[in-house]
N, C-alpha and C positions, 0 to 999 in steps of 0.2 A: 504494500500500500504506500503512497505516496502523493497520487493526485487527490485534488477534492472531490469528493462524493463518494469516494470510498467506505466501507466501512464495515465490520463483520457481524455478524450476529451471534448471540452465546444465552447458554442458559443464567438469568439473574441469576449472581453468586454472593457469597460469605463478604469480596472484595468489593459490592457495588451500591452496597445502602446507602451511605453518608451521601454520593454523588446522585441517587437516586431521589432522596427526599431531598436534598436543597434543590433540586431543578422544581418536585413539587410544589415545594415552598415557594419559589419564586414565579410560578405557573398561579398560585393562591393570592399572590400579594398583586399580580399583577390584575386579576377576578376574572380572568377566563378557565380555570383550572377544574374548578370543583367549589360544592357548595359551603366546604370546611372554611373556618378563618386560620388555621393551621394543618400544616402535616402532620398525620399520625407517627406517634413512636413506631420505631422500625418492627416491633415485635407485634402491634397490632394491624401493621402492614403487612409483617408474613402472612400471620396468622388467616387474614382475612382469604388471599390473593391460593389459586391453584396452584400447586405448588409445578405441574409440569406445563403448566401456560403463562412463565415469566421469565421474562427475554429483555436483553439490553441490545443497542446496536453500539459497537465501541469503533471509534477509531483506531491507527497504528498504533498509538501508545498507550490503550487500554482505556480513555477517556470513554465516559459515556455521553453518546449525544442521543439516546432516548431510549422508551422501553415501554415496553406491552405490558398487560397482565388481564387474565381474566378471574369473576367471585361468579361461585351460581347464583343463579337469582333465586332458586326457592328449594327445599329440601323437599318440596312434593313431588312423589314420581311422574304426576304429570308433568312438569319441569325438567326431567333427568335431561342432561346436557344441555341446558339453556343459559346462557352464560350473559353477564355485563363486561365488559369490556373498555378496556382503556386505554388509551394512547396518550404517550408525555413527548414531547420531543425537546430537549434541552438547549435551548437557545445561549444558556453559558456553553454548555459546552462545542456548541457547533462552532461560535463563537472564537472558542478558543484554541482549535486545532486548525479553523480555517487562518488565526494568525500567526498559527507555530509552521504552518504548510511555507505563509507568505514569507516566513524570515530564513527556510531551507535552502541550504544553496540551488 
């Protein structure tokens, strides 16, 4: 990877909380994000989220510039696989790898 719009995809990991909720947080504070006036602790954001439908996309150097997740929406079997769904896309960090790209030789 090297050019812009690169980027890979990987299972949300151990290493992407802290990067995961400040984009939230800043997704919240800007009020397009969600109806919270805060990001949840990382633990009620596991807890919540499937655990094999949460995904970052990272840049070359491991930066997250956004990430998936899906909650089901009802434990009724009529519901069985009905899912809500999220999408964050991290405008810091897009941000930030398209100026680490600009200053590469």
């Amino acid at each position: 990877m090297g050019t812009a719009g690169e980027y890979r995809i990987a299972a949300l990991g151990a290493e992407h909380p802290r990067q995961v909720l400040t984009a939230y947080q800043l997704g919240v504070d800007e009020g397009n994000a969600a109806f919270e006036t805060t990001a949840p602790p990382w633990e009620e954001f596991d807890a919540a989220k499937l655990p094999r439908h949460r995904h970052v996309a990272l840049d070359d150097s491991g930066r997250v510039l956004g990430r998936v997740a899906a909650v089901p929406v009802s434990d009724r079997c009529a519901y069985t696989g009905v899912v809500e769904h999220s999408v964050c896309v991290s405008l810091l960090g897009l941000l930030v790898s398209a100026r680490s790209r600009s200053q590469a030789p």
